[in-house]
VOPAGU-2260 file (C-alpha; in pm, 1 decimal, decimal comma):
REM VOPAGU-2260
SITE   aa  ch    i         X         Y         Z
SITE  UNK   A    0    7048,1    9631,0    9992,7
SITE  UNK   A    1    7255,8    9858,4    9837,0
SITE  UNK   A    2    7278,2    9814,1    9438,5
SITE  UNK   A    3    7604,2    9652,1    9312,0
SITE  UNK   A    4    7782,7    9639,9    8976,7
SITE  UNK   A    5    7980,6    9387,3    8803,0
SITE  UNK   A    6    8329,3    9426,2    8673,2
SITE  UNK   A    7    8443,1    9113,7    8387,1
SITE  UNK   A    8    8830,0    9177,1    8228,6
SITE  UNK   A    9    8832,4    8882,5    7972,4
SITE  UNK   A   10    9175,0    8772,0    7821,6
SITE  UNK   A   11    9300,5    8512,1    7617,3
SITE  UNK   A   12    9344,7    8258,8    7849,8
SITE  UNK   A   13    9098,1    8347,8    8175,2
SITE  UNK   A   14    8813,4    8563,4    8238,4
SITE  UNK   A   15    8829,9    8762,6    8547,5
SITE  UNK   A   16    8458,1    8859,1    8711,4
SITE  UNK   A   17    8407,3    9117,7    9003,0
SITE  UNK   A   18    8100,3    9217,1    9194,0
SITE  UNK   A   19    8153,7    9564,0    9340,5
SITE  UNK   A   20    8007,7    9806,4    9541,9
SITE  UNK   A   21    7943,4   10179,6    9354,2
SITE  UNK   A   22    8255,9   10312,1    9565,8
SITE  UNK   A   23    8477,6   10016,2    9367,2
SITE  UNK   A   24    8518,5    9792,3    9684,8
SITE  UNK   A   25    8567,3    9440,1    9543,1
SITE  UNK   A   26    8283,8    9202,7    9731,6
SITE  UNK   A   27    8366,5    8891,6    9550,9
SITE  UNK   A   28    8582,8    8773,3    9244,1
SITE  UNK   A   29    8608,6    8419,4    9051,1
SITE  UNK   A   30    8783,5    8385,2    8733,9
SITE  UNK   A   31    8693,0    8079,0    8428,0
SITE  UNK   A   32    8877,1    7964,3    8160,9
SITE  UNK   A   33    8847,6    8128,8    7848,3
SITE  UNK   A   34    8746,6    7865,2    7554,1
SITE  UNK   A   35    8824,7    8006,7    7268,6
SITE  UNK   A   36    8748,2    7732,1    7043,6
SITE  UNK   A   37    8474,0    7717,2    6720,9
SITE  UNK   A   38    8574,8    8057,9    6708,5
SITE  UNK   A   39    8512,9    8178,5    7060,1
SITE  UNK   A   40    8179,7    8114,8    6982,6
SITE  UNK   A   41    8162,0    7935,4    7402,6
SITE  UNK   A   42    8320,0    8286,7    7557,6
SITE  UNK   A   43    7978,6    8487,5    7566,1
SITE  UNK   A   44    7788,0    8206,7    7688,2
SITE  UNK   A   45    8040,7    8094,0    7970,8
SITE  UNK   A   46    8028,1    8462,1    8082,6
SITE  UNK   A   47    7641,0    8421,8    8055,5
SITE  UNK   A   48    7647,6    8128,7    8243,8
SITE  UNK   A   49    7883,7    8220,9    8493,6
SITE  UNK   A   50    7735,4    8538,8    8587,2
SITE  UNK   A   51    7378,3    8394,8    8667,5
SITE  UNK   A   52    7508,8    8102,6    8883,0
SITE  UNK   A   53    7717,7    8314,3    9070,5
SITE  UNK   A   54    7405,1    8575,0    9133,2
SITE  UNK   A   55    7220,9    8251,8    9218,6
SITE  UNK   A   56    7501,6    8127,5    9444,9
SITE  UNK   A   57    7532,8    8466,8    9647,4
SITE  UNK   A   58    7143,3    8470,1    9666,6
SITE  UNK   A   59    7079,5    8762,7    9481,4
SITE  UNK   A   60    6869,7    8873,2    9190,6
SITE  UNK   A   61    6946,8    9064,1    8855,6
SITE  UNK   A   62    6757,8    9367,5    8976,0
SITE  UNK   A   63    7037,7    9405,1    9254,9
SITE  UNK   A   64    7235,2    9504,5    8997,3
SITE  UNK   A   65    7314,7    9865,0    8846,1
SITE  UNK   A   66    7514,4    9690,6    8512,8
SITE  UNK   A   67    7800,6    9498,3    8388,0
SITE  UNK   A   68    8089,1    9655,1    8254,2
SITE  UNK   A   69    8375,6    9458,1    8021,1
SITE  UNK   A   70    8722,7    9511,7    7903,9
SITE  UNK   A   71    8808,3    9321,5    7597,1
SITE  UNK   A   72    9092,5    9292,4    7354,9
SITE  UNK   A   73    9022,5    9393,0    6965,1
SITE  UNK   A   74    8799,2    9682,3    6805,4
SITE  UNK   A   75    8512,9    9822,5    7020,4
SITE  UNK   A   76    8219,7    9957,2    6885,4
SITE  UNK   A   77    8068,9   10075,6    7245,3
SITE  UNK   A   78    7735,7   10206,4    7090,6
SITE  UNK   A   79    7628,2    9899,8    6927,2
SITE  UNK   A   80    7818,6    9679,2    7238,1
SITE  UNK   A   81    8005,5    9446,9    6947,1
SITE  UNK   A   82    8418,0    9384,9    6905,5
SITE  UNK   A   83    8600,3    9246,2    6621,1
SITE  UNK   A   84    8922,8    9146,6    6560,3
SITE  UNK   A   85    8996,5    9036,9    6893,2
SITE  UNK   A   86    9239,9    8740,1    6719,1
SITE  UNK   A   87    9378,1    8579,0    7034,0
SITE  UNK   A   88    9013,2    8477,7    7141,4
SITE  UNK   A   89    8979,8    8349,1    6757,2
SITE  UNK   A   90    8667,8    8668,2    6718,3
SITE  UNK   A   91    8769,2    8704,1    6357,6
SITE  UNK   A   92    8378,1    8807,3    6293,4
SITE  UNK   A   93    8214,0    9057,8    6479,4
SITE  UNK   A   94    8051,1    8967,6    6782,0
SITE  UNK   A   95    7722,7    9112,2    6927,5
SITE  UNK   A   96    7802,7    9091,7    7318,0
SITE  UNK   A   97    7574,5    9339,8    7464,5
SITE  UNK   A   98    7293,4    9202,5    7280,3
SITE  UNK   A   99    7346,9    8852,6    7375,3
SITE  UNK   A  100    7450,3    8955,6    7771,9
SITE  UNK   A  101    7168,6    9253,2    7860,8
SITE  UNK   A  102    6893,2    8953,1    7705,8
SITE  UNK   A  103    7007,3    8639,9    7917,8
SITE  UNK   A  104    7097,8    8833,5    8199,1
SITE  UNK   A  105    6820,1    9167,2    8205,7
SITE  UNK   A  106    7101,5    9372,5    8320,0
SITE  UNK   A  107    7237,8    9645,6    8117,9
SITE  UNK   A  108    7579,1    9600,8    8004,8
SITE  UNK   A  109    7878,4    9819,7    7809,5
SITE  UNK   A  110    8200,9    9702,2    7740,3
SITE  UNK   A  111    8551,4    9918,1    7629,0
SITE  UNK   A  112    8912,0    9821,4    7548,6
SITE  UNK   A  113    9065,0    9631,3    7759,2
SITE  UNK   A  114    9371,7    9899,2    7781,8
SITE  UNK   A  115    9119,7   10187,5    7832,3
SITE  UNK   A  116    8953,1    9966,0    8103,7
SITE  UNK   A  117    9259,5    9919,3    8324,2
SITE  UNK   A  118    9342,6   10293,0    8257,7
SITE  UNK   A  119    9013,8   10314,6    8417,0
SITE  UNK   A  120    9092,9   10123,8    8697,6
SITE  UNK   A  121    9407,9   10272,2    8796,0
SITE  UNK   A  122    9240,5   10618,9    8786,9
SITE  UNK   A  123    8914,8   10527,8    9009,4
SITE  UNK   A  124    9102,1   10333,7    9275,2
SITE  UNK   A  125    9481,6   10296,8    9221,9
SITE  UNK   A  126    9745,8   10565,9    9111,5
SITE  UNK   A  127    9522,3   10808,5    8957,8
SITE  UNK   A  128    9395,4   10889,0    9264,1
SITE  UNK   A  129    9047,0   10959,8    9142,7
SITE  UNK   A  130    9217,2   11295,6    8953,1
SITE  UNK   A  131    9010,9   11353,9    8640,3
SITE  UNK   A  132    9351,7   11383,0    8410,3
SITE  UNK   A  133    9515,8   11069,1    8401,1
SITE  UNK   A  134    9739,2   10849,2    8154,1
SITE  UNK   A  135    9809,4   10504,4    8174,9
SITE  UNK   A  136   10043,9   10250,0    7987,0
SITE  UNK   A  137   10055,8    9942,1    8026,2
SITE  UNK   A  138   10385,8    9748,6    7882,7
SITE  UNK   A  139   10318,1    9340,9    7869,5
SITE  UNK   A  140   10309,1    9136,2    7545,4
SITE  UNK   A  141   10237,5    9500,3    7374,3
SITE  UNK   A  142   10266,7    9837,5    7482,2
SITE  UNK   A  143    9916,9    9974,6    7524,9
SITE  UNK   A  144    9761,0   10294,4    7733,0
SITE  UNK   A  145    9434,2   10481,5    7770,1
SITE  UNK   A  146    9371,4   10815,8    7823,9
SITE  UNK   A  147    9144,0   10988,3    8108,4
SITE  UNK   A  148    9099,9   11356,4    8015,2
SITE  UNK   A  149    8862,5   11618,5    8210,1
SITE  UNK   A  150    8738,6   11303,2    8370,9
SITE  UNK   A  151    8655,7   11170,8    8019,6
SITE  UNK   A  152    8808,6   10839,9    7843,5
SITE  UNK   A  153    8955,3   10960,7    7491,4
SITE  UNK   A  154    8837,1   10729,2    7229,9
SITE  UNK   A  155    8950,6   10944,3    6915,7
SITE  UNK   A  156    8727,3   10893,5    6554,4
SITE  UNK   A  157    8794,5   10557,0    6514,2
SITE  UNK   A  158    8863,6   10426,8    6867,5
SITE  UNK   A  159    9228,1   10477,2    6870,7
SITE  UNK   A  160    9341,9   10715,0    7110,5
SITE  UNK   A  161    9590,4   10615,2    7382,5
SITE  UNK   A  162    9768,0   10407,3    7169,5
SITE  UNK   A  163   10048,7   10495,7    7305,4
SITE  UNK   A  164   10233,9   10122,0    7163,3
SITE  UNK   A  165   10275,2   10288,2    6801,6
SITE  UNK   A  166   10428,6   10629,8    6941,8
SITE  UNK   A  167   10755,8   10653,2    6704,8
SITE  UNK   A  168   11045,4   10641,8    6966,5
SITE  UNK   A  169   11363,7   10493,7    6689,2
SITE  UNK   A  170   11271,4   10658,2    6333,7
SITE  UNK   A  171   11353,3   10387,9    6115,8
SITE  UNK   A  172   11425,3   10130,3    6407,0
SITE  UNK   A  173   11251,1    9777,2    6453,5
SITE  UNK   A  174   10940,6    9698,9    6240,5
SITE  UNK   A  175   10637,3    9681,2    6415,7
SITE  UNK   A  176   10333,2    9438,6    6387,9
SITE  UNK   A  177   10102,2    9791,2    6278,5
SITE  UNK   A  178   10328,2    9778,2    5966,3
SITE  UNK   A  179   10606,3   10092,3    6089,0
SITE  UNK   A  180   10914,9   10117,0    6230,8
SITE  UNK   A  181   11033,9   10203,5    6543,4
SITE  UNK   A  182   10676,1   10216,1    6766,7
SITE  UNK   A  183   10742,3   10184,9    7133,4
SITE  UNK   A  184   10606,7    9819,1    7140,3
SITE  UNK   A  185   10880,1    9742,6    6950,2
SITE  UNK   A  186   11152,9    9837,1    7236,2
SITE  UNK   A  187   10984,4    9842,0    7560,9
SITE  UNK   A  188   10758,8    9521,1    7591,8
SITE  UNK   A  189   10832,4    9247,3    7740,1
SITE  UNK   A  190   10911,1    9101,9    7335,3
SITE  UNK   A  191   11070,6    9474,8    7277,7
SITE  UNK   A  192   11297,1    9450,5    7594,4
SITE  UNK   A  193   11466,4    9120,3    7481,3
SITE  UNK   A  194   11494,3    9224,2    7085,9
SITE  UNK   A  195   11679,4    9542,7    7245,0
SITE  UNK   A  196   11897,8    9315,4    7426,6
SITE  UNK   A  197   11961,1    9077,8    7151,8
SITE  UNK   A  198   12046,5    9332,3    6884,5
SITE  UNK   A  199   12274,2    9529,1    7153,2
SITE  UNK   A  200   12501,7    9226,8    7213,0
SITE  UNK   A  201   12630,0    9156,6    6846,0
SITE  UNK   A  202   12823,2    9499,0    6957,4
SITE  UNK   A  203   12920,0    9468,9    7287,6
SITE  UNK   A  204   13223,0    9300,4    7368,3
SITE  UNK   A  205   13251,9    9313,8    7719,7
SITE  UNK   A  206   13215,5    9038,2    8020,1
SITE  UNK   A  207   12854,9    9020,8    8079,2
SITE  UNK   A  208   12641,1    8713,1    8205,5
SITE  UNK   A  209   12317,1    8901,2    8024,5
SITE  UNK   A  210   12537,1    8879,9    7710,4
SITE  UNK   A  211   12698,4    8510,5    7781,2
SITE  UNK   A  212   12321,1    8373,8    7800,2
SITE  UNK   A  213   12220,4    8558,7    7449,8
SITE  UNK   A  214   12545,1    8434,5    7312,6
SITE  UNK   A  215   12458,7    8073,4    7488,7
SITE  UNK   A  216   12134,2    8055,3    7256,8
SITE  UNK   A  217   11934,9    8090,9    7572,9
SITE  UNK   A  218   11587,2    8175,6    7570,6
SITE  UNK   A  219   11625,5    8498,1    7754,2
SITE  UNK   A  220   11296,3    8705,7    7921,2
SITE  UNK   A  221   11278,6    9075,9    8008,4
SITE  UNK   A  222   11234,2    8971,7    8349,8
SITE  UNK   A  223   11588,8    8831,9    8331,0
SITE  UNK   A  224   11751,5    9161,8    8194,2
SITE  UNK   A  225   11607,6    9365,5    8449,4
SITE  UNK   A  226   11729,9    9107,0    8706,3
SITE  UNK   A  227   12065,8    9098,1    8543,8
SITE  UNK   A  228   12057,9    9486,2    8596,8
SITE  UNK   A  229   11937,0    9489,9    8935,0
SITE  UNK   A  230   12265,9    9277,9    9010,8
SITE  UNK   A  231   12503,3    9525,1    8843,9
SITE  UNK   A  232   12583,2    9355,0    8492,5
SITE  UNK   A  233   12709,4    9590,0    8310,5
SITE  UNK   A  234   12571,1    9508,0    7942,4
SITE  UNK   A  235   12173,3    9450,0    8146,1
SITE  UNK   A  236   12238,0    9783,1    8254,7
SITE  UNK   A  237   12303,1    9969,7    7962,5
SITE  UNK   A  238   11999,3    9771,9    7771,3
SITE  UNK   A  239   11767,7    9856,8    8059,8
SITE  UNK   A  240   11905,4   10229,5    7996,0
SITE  UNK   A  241   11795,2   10239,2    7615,0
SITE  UNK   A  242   11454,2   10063,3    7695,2
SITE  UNK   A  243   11392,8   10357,3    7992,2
SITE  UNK   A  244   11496,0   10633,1    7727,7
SITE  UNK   A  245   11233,3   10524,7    7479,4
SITE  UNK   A  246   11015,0   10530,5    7764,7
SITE  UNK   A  247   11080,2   10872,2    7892,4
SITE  UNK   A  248   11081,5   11040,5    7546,2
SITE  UNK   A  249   10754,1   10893,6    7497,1
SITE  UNK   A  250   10602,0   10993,2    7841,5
SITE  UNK   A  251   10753,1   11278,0    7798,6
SITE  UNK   A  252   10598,3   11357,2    7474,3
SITE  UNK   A  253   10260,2   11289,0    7610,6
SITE  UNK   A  254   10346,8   11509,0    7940,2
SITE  UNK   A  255   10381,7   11786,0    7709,4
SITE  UNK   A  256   10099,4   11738,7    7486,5
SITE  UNK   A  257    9847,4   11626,7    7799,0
SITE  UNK   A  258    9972,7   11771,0    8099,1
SITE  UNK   A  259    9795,8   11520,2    8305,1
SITE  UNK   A  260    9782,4   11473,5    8703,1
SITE  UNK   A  261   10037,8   11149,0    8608,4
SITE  UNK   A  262   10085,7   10887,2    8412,0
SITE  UNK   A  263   10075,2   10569,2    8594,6
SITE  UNK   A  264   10311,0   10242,2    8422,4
SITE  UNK   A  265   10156,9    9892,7    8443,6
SITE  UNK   A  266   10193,5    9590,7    8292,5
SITE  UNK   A  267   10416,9    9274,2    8388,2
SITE  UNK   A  268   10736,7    9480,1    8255,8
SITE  UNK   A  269   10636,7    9749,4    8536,4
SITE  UNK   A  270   10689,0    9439,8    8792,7
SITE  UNK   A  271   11041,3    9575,3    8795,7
SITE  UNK   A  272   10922,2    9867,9    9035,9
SITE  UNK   A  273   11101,2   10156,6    9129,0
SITE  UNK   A  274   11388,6    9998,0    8953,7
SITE  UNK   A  275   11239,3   10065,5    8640,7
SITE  UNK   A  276   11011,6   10401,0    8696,2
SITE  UNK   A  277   11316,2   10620,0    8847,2
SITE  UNK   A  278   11511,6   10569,4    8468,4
SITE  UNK   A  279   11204,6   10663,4    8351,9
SITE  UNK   A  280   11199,0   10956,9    8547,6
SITE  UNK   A  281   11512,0   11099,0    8474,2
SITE  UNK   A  282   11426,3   11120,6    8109,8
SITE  UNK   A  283   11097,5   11237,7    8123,2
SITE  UNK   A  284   11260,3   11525,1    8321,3
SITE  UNK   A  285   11529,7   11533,3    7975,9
SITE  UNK   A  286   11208,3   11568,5    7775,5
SITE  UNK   A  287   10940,6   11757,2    7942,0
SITE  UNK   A  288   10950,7   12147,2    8007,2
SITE  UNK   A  289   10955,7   12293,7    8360,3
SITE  UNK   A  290   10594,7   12337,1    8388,2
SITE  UNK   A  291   10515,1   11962,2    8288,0
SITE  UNK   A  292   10833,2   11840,1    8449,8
SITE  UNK   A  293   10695,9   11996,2    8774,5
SITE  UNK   A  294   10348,4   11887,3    8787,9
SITE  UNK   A  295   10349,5   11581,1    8572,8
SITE  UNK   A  296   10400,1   11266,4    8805,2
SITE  UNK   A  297   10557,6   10960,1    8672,8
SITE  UNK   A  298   10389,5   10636,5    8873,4
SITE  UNK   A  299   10359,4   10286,3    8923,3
SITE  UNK   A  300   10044,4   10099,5    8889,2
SITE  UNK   A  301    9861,6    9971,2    9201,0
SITE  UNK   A  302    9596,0    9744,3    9089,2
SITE  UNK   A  303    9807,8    9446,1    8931,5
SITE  UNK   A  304    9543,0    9212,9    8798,3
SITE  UNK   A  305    9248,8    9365,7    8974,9
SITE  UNK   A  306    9274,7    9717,4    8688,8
SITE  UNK   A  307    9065,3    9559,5    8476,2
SITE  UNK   A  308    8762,1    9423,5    8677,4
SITE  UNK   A  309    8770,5    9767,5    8884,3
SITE  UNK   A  310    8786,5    9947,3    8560,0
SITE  UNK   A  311    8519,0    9785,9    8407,9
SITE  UNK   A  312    8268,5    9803,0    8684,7
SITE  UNK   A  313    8336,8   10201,5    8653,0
SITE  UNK   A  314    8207,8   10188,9    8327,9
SITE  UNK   A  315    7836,6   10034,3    8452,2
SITE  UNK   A  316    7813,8   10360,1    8699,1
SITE  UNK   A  317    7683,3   10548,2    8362,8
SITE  UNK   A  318    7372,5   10334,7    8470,8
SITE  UNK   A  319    7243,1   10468,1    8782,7
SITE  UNK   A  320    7162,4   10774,9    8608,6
SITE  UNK   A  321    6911,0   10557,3    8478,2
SITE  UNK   A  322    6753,2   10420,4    8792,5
C-alpha cells in the first residue's frame, strides 16, 4: 500500500483530521471537539487519541504513514515542534506537541501557523495552482496571510512574515489589537467590515436599510452589509467600497513588493465571491504598476474548510526524503 500522510487544522472550537494520499487526495476526514479546558491541557491527548483509533478503525498501522502535519493558532517554534500563546485554546504556557505526538503515535510530526498552513493548502491543490509564488489572505475574525515564495513558506526572524492583518491601510485610523492604528484587520474582517459600517453611518444621511438597522441598535454582521450591497443599498455599497479599497491598496502593495503568480482571498468574508474580489480588482489595478498589474492575479480561495488539513498534510511530505 501506498504510504499516506495525515493533515490535522485545529481551531478553537473543532479539530479537523485528514488522511491523504502524497498527491493531496483527501481519503478520509473526521473532525472532534476541541476541549480547551485546564488549560487545553485535553487538546494533545484527544488528537493522540483520535489519531490511533482512527488508524485502528481503517485497519492500518503507524508505519503506513509518511507524517502528520498541523496548523495551529499562536507562536510556532517549528524546530523544537512547541506553540505558545495560542489564547483561544487557553495555551498560555508553551506546549511541547511534537514531543508528546511523534512518542504516542511513532510517526514523525511538524506543525506551522495555522494561516501559513491554509496558504499552503490553497497553493498545493486550490488557487495556487501548484505555482511556486503564491500569497494568500485569509479575512475571518482577523485578517491573516502566508506567503509561498520560490516554492518556499516565508517565516521571517521571528515567525512573522505574511502578516498581512497589521499592513497600515488608514494612518492614524482604528486601533488595532497589535497596539497600532489603522492595520487592515481593523477594516476588512468580518469585526473590521461592521466597525467600517458603523462609524460611516453617524455621517450619512441618506435612506438606507444597512443604515436603518445600525441606527435600530441591531446587531449587524458583515455578511449582512455585503448582502445589503448585493441588493443595491446605497450606504452597503459605499461601505463595501471603502472595505475593497483597503483591500486593493494592500494587495496591491504586496503585488509590487512580491510579484507573485496570485494572491488567492479566503476566509468567511471571501464567502461574498466575485462580488467582493472584482472591487478588489479594480484597485489593485489603481495600485499596482503595469508589469504587476499584468501578471499578478487576484483570486478566490477554493478549499473552504478543507485549506487547512490539505495544507498541513503538505508539510509531512518533507518526510519521505527520509524513508
Amino acid at each position: 500500500m501506498d504510504k499516506k500522510l495525515i493533515g490535522i487544522d485545529l481551531g478553537g472550537t473543532t479539530i479537523k483530521f485528514a488522511i491523504l494520499t502524497t498527491d493531496g487526495d483527501v481519503q478520509q476526514k473526521w473532525s472532534i471537539e476541541t476541549n480547551i479546558l485546564d488549560e487545553g491541557s485535553h487538546i494533545v491527548p484527544d488528537i493522540i487519541e483520535s489519531i490511533n483509533h482512527r488508524i485502528a478503525l481503517y485497519d492500518m498501522k503507524h508505519e503506513d504513514f509518511i507524517g502528520i502535519g498541523m496548523g495551529t493558532p499562536g507562536s510556532v517554534d517549528i524546530k523544537k515542534g512547541t506553540v505558545v500563546g495560542a489564547y483561544n485554546l487557553n495555551w498560555t504556557k508553551k506546549q511541547s506537541v511534537k514531543t508528546q505526538i511523534e512518542t504516542a503515535t511513532g510517526i514523525p510530526f511538524v506543525l506551522d501557523n495555522d494561516a501559513n498552513v491554509a496558504a499552503l493548502g490553497e497553493r498545493w491543490k486550490g488557487a495556487g495552482e501548484n505555482n511556486p509564488d503564491v500569497v494568500f489572505i485569509t479575512l475571518g475574525t482577523g485578517v491573516g496571510g502566508g506567503i509561498i515564495a520560490e516554492g518556499n513558506l516565508l517565516h521571517g526572524v521571528n515567525g512573522c512574515a505574511g502578516e498581512i492583518g497589521h499592513v497600515t491601510v488608514d494612518p492614524g485610523g482604528f486601533e488595532c489589537t497589535c497596539g497600532k492604528r489603522g492595520c487592515l484587520e481593523t477594516v476588512s474582517s468580518a469585526t473590521g467590515v461592521v466597525r467600517v459600517a458603523r462609524h460611516m453611518s453617524e455621517e450619512y444621511a441618506g435612506d438606507s436599510e444597512l443604515k436603518q438597522a445600525i441606527d435600530d441598535g441591531q446587531d449587524v454582521s458583515s455578511k449582512d452589509v455585503f448582502d445589503y450591497a448585493q441588493a443595491d443599498d446605497p450606504f452597503a455599497l459605499m461601505v463595501v467600497d471603502k472595505v475593497c479599497y483597503f483591500l486593493g491598496l494592500a494587495i496591491g502593495n504586496v503585488g509590487n513588493t512580491l510579484n507573485p503568480s496570485s494572491v488567492v482571498i479566503g476566509g468567511g468574508v471571501s464567502a461574498a465571491g466575485e462580488f467582493l474580489r472584482s472591487r478588489v480588482q479594480t484597485y489593485f489595478e489603481e495600485f499596482t504598476f503595469p508589469e504587476v498589474r499584468n501578471s499578478t492575479q487576484v483570486k478566490l480561495a477554493q478549499l473552504g474548510n478543507e485549506a487547512g488539513v490539505i495544507g498541513a498534510a503538505s508539510l509531512a511530505l518533507q518526510f519521505m526524503e527520509k524513508e
